[in-house]
C-alpha positions as CSV (number, residue, x, y, z in Angstrom):
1,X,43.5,-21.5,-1.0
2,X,43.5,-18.0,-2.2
3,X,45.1,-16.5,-5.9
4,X,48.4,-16.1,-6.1
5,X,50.4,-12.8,-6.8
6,X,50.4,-13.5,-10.1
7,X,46.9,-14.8,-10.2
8,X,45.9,-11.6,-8.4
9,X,47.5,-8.6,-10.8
10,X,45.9,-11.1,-13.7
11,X,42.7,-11.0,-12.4
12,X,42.8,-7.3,-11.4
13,X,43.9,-6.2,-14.7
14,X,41.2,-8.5,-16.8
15,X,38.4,-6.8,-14.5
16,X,40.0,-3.4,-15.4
17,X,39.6,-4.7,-19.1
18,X,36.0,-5.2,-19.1
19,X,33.4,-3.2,-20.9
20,X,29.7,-3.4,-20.4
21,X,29.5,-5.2,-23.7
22,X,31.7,-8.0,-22.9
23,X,30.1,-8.2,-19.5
24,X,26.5,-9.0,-21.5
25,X,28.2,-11.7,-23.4
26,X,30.0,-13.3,-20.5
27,X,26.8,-13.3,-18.5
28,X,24.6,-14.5,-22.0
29,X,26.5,-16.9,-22.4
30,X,25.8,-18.2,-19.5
31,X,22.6,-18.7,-20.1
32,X,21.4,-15.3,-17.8
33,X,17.9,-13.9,-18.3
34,X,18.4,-10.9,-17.0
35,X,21.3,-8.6,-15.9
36,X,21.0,-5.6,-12.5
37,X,24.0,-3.2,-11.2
38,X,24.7,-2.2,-8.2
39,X,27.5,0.7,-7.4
40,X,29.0,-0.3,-4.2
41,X,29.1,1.9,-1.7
42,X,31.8,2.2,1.5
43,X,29.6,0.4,3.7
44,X,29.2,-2.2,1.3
45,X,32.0,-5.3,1.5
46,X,32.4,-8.9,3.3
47,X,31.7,-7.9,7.1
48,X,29.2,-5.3,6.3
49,X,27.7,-7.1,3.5
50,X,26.1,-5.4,0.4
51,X,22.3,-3.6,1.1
52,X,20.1,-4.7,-1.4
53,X,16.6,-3.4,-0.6
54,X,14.3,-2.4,1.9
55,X,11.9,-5.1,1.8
56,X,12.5,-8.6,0.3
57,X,9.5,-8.2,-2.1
58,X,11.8,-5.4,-4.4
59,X,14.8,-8.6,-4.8
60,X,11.8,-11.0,-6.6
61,X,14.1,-11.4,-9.5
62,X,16.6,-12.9,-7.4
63,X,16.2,-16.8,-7.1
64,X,16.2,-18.4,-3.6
65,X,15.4,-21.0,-1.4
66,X,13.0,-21.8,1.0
67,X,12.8,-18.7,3.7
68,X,14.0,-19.8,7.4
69,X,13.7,-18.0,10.2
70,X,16.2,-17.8,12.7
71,X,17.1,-15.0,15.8
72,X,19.1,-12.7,15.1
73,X,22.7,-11.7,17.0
74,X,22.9,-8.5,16.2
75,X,21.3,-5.0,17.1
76,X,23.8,-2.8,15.4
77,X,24.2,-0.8,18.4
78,X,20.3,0.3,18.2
79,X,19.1,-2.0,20.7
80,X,16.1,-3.0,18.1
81,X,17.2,-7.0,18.3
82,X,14.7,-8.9,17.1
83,X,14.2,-12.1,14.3
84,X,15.3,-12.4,11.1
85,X,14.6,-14.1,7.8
86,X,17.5,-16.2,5.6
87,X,16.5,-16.8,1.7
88,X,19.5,-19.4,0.5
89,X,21.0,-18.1,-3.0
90,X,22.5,-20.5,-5.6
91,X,25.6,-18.2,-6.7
92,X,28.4,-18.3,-8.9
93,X,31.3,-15.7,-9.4
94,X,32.3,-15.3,-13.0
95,X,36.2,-15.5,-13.5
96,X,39.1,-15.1,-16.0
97,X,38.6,-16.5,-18.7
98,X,34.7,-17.0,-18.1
99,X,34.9,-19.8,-16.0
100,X,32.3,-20.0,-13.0
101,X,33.2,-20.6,-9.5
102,X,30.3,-21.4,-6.9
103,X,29.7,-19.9,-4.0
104,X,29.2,-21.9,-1.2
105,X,27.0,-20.2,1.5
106,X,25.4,-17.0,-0.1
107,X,22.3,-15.5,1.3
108,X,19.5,-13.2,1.7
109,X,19.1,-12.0,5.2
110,X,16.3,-9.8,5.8
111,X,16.5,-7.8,9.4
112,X,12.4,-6.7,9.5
113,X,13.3,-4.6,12.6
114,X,15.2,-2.0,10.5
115,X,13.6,-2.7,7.5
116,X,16.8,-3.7,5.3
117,X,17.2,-6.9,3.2
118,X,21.7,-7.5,2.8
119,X,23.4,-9.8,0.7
120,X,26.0,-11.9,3.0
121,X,28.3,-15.2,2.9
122,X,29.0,-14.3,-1.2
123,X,32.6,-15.3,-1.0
124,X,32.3,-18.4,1.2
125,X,34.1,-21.0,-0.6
126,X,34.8,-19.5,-3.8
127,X,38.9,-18.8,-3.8
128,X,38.9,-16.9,-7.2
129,X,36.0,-14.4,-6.1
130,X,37.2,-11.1,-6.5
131,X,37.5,-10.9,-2.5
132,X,40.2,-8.0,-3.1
133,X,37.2,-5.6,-4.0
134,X,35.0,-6.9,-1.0
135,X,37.5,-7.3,1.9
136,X,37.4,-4.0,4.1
137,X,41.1,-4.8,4.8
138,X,41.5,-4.2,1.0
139,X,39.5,-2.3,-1.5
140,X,36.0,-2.9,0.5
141,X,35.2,0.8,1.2
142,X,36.8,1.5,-2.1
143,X,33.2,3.8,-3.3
144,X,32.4,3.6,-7.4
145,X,32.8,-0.4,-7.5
146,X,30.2,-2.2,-9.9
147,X,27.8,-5.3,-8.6
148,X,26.7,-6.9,-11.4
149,X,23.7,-9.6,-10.8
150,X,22.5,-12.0,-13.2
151,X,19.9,-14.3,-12.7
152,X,18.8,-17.4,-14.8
153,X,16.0,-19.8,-15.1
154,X,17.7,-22.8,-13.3
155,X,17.8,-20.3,-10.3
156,X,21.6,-19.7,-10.4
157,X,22.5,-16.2,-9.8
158,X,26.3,-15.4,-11.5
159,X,28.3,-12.6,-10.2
160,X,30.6,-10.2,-11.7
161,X,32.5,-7.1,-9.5
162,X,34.7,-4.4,-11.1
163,X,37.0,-1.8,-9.7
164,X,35.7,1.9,-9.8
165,X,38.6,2.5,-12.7
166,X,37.9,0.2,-14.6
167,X,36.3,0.6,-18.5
168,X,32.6,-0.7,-17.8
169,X,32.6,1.7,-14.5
170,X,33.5,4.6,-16.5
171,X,31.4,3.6,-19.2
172,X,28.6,3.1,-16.4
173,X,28.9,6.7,-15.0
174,X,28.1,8.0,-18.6
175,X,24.9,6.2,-19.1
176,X,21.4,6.9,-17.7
177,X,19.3,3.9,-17.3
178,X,15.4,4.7,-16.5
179,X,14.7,1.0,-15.4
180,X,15.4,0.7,-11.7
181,X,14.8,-1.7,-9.0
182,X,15.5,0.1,-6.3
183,X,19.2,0.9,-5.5
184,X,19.7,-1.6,-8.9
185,X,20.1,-0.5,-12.4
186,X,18.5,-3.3,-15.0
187,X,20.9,-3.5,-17.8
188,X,19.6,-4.6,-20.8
189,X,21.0,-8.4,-21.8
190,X,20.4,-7.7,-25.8
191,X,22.3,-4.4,-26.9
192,X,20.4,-4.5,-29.8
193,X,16.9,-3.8,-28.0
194,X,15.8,-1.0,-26.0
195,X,12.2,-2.0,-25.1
196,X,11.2,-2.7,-21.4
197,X,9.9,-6.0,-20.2
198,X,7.1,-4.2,-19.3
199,X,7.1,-3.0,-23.2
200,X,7.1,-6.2,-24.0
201,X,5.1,-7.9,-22.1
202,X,2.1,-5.2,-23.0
203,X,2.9,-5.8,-26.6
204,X,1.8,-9.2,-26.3
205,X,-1.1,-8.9,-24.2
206,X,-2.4,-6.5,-27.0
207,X,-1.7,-9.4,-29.7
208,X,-3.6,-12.1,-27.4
209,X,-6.1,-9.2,-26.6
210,X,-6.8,-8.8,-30.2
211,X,-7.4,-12.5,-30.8
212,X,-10.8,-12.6,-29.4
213,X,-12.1,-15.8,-27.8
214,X,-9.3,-18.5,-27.5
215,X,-10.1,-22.3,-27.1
216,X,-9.1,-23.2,-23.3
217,X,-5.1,-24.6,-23.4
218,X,-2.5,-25.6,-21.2
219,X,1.2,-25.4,-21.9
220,X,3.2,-28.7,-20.2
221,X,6.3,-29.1,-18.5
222,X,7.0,-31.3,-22.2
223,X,6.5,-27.9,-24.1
224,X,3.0,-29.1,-25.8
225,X,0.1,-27.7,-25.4
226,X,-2.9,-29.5,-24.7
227,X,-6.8,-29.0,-24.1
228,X,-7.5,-27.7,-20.6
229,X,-10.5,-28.2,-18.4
230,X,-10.8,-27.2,-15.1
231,X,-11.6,-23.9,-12.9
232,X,-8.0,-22.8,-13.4
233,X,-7.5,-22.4,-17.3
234,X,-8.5,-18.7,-18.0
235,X,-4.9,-18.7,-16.3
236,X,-3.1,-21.5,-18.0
237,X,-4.7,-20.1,-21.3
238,X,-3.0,-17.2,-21.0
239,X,0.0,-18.4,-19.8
240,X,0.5,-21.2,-23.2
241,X,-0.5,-17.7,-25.3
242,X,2.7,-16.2,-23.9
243,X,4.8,-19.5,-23.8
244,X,4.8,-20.1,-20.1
245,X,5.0,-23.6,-19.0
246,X,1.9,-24.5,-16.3
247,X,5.0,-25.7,-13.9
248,X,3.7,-24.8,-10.5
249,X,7.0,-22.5,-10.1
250,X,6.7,-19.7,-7.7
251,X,8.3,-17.2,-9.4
252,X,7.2,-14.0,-11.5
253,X,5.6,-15.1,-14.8
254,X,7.3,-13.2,-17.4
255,X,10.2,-10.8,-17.5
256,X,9.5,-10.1,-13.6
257,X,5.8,-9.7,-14.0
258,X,3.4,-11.6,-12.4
259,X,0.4,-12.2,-14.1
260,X,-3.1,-13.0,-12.6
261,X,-6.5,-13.3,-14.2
262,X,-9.3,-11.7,-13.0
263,X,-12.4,-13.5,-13.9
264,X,-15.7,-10.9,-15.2
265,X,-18.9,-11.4,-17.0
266,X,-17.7,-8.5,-19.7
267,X,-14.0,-7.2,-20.9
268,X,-15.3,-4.4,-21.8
269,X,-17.2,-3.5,-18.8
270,X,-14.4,-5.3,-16.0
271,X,-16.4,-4.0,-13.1
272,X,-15.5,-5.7,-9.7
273,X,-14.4,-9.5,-9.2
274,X,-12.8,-11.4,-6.5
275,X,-8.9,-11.8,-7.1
276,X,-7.1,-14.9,-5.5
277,X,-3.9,-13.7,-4.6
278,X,-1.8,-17.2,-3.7
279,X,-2.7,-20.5,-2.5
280,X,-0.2,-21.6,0.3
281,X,-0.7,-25.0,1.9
282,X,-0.9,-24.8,5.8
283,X,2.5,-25.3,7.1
284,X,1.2,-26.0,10.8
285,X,-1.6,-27.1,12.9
286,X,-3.9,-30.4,13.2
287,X,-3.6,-29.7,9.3
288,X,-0.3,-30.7,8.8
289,X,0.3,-33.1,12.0
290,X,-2.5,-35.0,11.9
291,X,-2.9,-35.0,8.1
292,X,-5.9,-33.3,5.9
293,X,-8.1,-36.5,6.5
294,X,-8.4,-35.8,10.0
295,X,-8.9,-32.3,9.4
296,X,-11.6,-32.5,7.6
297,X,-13.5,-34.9,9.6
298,X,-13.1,-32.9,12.4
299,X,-14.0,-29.5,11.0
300,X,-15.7,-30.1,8.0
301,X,-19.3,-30.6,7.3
302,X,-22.0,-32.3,4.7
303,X,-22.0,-30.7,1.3
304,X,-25.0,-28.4,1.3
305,X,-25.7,-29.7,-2.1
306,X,-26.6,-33.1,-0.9
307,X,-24.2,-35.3,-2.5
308,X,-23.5,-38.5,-0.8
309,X,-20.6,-39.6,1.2
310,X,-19.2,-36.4,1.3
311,X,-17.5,-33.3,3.7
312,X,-16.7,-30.2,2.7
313,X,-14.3,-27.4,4.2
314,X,-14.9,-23.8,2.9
315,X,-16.6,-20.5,4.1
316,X,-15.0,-17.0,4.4
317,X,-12.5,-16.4,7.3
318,X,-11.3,-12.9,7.9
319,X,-9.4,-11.6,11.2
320,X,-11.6,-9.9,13.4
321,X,-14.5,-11.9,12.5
322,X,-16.8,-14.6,14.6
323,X,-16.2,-18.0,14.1
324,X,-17.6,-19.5,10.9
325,X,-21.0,-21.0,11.9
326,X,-20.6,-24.7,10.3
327,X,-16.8,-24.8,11.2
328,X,-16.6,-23.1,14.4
329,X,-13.0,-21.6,13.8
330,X,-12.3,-18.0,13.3
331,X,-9.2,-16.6,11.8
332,X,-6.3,-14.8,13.8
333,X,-3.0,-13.3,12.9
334,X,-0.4,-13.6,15.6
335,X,3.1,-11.6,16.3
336,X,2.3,-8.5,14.0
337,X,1.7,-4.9,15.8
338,X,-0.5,-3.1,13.7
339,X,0.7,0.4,15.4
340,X,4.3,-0.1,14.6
341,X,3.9,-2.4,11.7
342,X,6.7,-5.3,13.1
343,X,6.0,-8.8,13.4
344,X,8.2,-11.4,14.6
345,X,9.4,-14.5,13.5
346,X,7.1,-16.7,15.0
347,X,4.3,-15.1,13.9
348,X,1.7,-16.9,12.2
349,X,-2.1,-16.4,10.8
350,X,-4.1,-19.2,12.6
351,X,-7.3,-20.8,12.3
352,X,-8.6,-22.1,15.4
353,X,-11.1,-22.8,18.1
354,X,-12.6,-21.4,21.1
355,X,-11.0,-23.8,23.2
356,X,-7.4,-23.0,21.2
357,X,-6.4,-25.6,19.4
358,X,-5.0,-24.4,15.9
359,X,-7.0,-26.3,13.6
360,X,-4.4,-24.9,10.2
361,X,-1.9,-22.1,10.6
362,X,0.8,-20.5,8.3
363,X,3.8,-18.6,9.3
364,X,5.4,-15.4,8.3
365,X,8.1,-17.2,7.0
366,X,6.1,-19.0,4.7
367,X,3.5,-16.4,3.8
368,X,6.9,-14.4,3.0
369,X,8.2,-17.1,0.8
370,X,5.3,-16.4,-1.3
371,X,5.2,-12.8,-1.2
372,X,8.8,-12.5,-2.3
373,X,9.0,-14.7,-4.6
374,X,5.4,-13.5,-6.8
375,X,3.9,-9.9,-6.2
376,X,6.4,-7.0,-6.6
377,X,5.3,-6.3,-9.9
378,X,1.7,-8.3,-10.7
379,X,-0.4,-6.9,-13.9
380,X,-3.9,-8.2,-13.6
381,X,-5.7,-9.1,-16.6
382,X,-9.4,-9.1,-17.3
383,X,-10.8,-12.5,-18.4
384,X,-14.4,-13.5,-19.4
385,X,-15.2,-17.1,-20.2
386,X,-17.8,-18.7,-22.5
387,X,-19.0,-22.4,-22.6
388,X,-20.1,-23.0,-26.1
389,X,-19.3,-24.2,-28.6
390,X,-16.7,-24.8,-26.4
391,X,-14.4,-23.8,-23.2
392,X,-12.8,-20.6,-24.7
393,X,-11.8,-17.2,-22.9
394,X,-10.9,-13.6,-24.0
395,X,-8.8,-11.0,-22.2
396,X,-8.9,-7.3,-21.5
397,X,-7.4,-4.8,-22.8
398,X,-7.5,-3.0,-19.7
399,X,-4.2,-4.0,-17.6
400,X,-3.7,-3.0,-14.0
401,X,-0.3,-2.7,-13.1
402,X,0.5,-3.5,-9.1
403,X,3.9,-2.4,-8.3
404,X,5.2,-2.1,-4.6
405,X,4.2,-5.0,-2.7
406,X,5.6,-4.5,1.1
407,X,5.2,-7.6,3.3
408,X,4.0,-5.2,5.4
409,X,1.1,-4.3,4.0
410,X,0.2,-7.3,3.4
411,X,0.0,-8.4,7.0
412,X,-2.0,-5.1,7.5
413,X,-4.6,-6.6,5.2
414,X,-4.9,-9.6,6.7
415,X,-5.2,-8.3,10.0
416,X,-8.0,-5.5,8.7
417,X,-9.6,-8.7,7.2
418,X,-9.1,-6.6,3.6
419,X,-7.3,-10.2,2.6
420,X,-9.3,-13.5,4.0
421,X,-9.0,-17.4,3.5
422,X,-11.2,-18.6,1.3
423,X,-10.5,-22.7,1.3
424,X,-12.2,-25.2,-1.0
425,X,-11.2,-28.0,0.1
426,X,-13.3,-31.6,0.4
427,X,-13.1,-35.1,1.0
428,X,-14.9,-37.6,-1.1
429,X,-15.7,-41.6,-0.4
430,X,-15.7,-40.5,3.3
431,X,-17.0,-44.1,4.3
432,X,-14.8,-45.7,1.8
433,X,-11.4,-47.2,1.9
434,X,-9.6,-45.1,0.2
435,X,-11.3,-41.3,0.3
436,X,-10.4,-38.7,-1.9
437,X,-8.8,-35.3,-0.8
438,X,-8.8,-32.0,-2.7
439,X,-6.6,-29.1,-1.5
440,X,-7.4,-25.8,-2.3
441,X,-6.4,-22.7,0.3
442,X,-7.0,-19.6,-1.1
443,X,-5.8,-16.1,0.1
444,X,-8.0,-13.7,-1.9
445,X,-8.9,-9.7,-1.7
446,X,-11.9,-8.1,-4.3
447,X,-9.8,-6.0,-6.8
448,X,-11.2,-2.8,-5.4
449,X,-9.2,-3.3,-2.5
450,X,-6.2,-4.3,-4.7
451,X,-4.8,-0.6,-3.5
452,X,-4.1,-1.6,0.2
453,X,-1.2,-4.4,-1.0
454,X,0.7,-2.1,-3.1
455,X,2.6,1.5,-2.9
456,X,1.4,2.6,-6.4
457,X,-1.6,0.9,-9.2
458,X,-2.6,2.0,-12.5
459,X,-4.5,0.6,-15.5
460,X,-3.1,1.2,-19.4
461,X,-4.2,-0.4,-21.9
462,X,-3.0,-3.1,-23.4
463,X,-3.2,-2.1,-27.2
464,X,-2.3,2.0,-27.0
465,X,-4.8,4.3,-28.8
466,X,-7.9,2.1,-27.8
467,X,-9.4,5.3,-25.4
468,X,-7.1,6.6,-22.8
469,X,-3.6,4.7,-22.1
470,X,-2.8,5.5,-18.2
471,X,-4.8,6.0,-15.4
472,X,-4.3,6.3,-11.9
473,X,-5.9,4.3,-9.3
């Protein structure tokens, strides 16, 4: 059941009320962390759906579901048919009065064939939408229309569209906004600040920087920090320094930035380390249906250091490499064309045998997941640990910013080997009744070859006027 007439010229006229002040409000108070807009163009309504980026890695600040795969119907007259990807999107239109009113089938749909990544299904059970501005029988080609996405932290994303004559579209076309993401503007939330999240998020790392050697924390889910112990707490460190909850979440760390330590022996002199870039979980192979147990016992092998009543599973696997000499599997990567740069939707990056049998294997769809969700824009900080008097770590001042991270190139670098598996995984009381399992898969590249992942990478400092800010990598 659609608006009435009356309900329609109402609506119409409050969106033609709106300023770009009142739209922050609406969208703070409901709790949004940050705020993009899009001007609509012709092509850009209900059947055609909206074009949001190139490459799903650009729309990390938008919060989605799990990825699924699924083939696609359509070759847009171009004959290049081929898979696609879905992301599910928990959205809400804003309404009158600042009501909220869900969406029921909203989506991501990335077509890697073209490359494009559309927005579709946004009005799909939501009556008081402002379908008038998105159906093409109405005002859907209607060019100078405002998309205004919010995200917040519960991974809602509220909606807001506004006629090209309205005030906030006017007041729109007056501004220039530096801070893009692509064919999105990011609006500042708080009027009363100008400063970036990048700004912001180098201002603190210059604070924590300027601390010096920090006893080893962890910030829980309960909001207290606690001491931390453990191979993974230059990280959580950092992360309870900035307020950052050690949650597990796969989403960017702060303001859209994802952070990752870099362990080195010296902050000052960084040099090269090894950089783990995500740890997925197999999603296929004897891994998954026969259980880790299994695969372990089958391909693992004595730890090397002698201790008792144990197998371990670990070694270096890159594509284009011989099998590993105590597991016997070698690495592949399946449906990607290095020439042309596709891949299809049932491509995977296997570990298997000579005989074939996929001993752990990963698909594009969830190697995407991951991408999407973390690496668009990554700033890698330098980290050096000490032991005594205590676990405690300090951090670089030198930051090097990542920006551009094509799911493309990604799959390039794991086919060139650039990115490899690096697994440590083991099982413990292997003769006992209950053995114990430890899961660790590691996708990891050294940071000199940080460049291949990403369209652009520089280093600034941290805390400005300590040497040179910016460089160029």
């Amino acid at each position: 059941m659609g608006m009435t007439p009356q309900e329609f010229l109402g609506h119409e006229r409050w969106l033609n009320g709106l300023t770009l002040d009142t739209i922050r409000r609406m969208f703070r108070e409901q709790g949004a962390d940050q705020l993009f807009c899009k001007v609509l163009g012709t092509n850009n309504n209900s059947k055609q759906q909206i074009y949001v980026a190139q490459d799903v890695s650009e729309m990390a600040w938008i919060p989605t579901g799990s990825v699924e795969p699924v083939p696609s119907t359509s070759g847009k007259g171009t004959g290049r048919r081929g898979p696609i990807f879905r992301f599910p999107v928990r959205m809400a239109w804003i309404t009158p009065g600042g009501a909220v009113e869900p969406v029921r089938a909203a989506k991501l749909i990335a077509y890697p064939q073209y490359p494009e990544v559309r927005l579709s299904g946004f009005l799909a059970g939501a009556d008081n939408a402002p379908s008038f501005l998105m159906n093409e029988n109405q005002r859907g080609h209607d060019p100078g229309r405002l998309l205004f996405l919010a995200p917040r932290h519960d991974g809602t994303l509220f909606a807001l569209c506004v006629p090209p004559e309205s005030a906030a579209a006017r007041e729109f076309a007056s501004l220039d906004i530096p801070d893009r993401r692509g064919v999105f503007a990011r609006l500042r939330l708080d009027t009363q600040s100008s400063r970036s999240g990048l700004e912001e998020l180098m201002e603190r790392l210059c604070s924590i920087h300027r601390q010096g050697w920090i006893s080893a924390r962890i910030l829980g889910k309960d909001g207290i920090e606690r001491d931390c112990r453990g191979s993974n707490c230059g990280g959580y460190t950092l992360e309870a320094r900035l307020g950052i909850q050690a949650n597990g979440v796969a989403e960017p760390d702060f303001m859209e930035w994802e952070l990752k330590t870099r362990a080195v022996p010296d902050i000052d002199r960084p040099g090269t380390s090894t950089v783990t870039l995500m740890t997925p979980e197999p999603d296929g192979g004897a891994y998954v249906t026969q259980g880790i147990g299994s695969f372990i016992r089958h391909w693992g092998y004595r730890d090397k250091q002698g201790r008792p009543d144990r197998l371990n599973f670990g070694g270096i696997y890159r594509c284009g490499m011989q099998a590993h000499a105590d597991t016997h599997l070698a690495m592949h990567l399946e449906g990607y064309d290095g020439d042309s740069g596709t891949f299809t939707g049932a491509g995977a990056l296997l570990l298997a045998d000579a005989g074939g049998t996929v001993a752990a294997s990963w698909s594009f769809a969830k190697l995407l997941d991951h991408w999407k969700r973390k690496h668009t824009h990554t700033a890698y900080i330098p980290c050096q640990m000490r032991r005594k008097p205590g676990l405690e770590y300090r951090y670089g001042n030198e930051i090097t910013l990542a920006e551009g991270a094509e799911f493309r190139r990604f799959l390039r670098a794991l086919m060139r080997g650039t990115v490899y598996y690096d697994p440590g995984i083991k099982l413990e009381g292997v003769s006992s009744p209950a053995p114990k399992t430890k899961r660790r898969s590691q996708l990891r590249v050294k940071s000199t070859d940080l460049g291949a992942l990403y369209s652009s990478m520089r280093i600034e400092r941290a805390c400005r006027g300590e040497a040179s800010d910016q460089e160029d990598i």
